[in-house]
N, C-alpha and C positions, 0 to 999 in steps of 0.2 A: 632710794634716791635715783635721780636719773641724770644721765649726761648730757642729756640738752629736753627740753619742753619746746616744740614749735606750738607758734599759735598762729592758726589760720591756717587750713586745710583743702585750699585751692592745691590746682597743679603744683605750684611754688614748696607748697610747704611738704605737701605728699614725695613729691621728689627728692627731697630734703631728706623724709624719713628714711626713703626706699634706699638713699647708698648710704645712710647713716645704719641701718641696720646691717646692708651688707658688710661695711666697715666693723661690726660689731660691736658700736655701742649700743646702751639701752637709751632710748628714746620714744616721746610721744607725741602723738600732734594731734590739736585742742582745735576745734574750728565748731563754729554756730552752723557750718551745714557743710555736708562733706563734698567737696565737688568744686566750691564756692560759684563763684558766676558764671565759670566755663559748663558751669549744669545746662545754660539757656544757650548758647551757640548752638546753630540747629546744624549746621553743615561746616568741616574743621578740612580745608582742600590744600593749607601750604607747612603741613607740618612735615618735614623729612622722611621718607621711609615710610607713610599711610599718603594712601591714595586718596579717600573722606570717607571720616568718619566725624558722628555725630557729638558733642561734648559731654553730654553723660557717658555713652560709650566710650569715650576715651579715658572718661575718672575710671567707668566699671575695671578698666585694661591695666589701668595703673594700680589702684589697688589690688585689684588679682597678682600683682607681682611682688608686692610687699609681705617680704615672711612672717611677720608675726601682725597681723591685722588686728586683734585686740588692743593694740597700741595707735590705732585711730580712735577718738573718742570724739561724740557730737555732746561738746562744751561749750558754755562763753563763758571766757576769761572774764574777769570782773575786779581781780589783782592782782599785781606784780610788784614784788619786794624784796628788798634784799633781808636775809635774814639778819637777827641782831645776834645768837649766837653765832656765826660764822661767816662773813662778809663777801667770802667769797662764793654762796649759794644764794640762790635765789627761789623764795616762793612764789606759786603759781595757785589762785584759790579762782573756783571756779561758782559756776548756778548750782550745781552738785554739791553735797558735804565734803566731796573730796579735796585734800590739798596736795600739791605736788611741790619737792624739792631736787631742785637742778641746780647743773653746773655749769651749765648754760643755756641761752635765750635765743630762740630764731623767730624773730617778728615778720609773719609774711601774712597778714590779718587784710590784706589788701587796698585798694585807692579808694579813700576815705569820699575821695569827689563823684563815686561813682555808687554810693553804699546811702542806703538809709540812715546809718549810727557810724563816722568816723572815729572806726576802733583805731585804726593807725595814730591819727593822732591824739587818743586818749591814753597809747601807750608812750609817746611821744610825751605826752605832760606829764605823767605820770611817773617815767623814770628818769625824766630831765633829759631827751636825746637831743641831738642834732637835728635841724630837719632843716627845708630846704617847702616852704608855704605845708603842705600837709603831710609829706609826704618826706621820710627815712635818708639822711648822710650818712653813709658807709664809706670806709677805706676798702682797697686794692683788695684785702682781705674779707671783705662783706661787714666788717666789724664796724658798731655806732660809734661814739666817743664814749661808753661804757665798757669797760672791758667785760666780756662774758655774753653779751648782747650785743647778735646776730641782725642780718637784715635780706630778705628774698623777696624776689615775687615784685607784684604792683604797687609793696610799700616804698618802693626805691626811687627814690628822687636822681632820673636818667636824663640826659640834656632830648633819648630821642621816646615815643610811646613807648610805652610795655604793650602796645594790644596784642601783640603777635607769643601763641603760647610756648613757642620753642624760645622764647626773654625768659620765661617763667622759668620752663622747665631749664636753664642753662643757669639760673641765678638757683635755684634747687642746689643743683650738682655741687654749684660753687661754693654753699656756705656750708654744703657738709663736708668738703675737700680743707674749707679754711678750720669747721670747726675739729676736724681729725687731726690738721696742722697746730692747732692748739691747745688740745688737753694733752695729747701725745709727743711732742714737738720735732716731726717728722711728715714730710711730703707720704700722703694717702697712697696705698696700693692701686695698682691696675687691677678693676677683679673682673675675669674670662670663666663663666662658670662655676666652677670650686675654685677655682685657680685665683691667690690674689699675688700679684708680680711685682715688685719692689719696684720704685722709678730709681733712675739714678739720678744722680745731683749731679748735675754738669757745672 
């Protein structure tokens, strides 16, 4: 069983994984093609700290920093459910034989207006979310009006674009900060290295 299943494997959701692992949970992230749309950006000039680089380049960089890489898998979700023994998990059945049980959901499947197949909002009808025309209402905490289910990335119904991929990657950071805040019920470490540094509660 796992602590959280992201689905959708753009920047959003890979970043998600990457302090979700650091933080130590088990976690995987489910996407129809690993990279998602930032594959096709040919030139990336206003990200923080890179000078440009190209968008595959920047998946290959992200992934290269994710410690256990077997836990990226190229899936389509195809279900999400809650289970009926135990309500508080949720199933994840995929095009694979595979089934996956989590205890929590991070929906960063991407903007359904910009995609061939709006997965967003198939997950959206599907698990009865909040949305805002196709696209994911989260609280302060990234959380939908489902408890357990998360929200990242281009799914996120924002008053301003998501095009700019330091949105993604800073909606990443945050739903894996909200969901370590939630199965734990404790503000997430600073982690420096090996080093993870307690914050304090002011």
């Amino acid at each position: 069983m796992y602590d959280t299943i992201i689905i959708g494997a753009g920047p959003a959701g890979l970043t998600a994984l990457l302090y979700l692992q650091l933080y130590g949970f088990n976690a995987c992230c489910l996407g129809d093609e690993i990279g998602g749309k930032l594959l096709k950006a040919p030139d990336i000039v206003d990200f923080p700290g890179i000078l440009n680089i190209k968008g595959a380049d920047f998946i290959d960089e992200l992934v290269n920093q994710i410690p256990n890489k077997t836990a990226i898998r190229k899936r389509t979700v195809k279900n999400v459910t809650k289970t009926t023994e135990n309500i508080d998990l949720f199933k994840v059945e995929t095009d694979f034989p595979d089934q996956y049980l989590t205890k929590t959901i991070v929906i960063s499947a991407g903007n359904g207006n910009k995609q061939k197949f709006n997965h967003c909002a198939f997950f959206i009808k599907q698990l009865n979310l909040a949305q805002k025309g196709n696209l994911l209402l989260v609280n302060k905490s990234m959380e939908t009006n489902i408890s357990g289910v998360f929200g990242a990335g281009d799914s996120l119904s924002y008053p301003d674009s998501l095009e700019q991929l330091g949105t993604a990657v800073a909606t990443g950071i945050r739903v894996a900060s909200a969901i370590f805040q939630s199965l734990r019920g404790t503000p997430p470490p600073i982690v420096w290295g090996k080093s993870a540094i307690p914050r304090k509660i002011y």
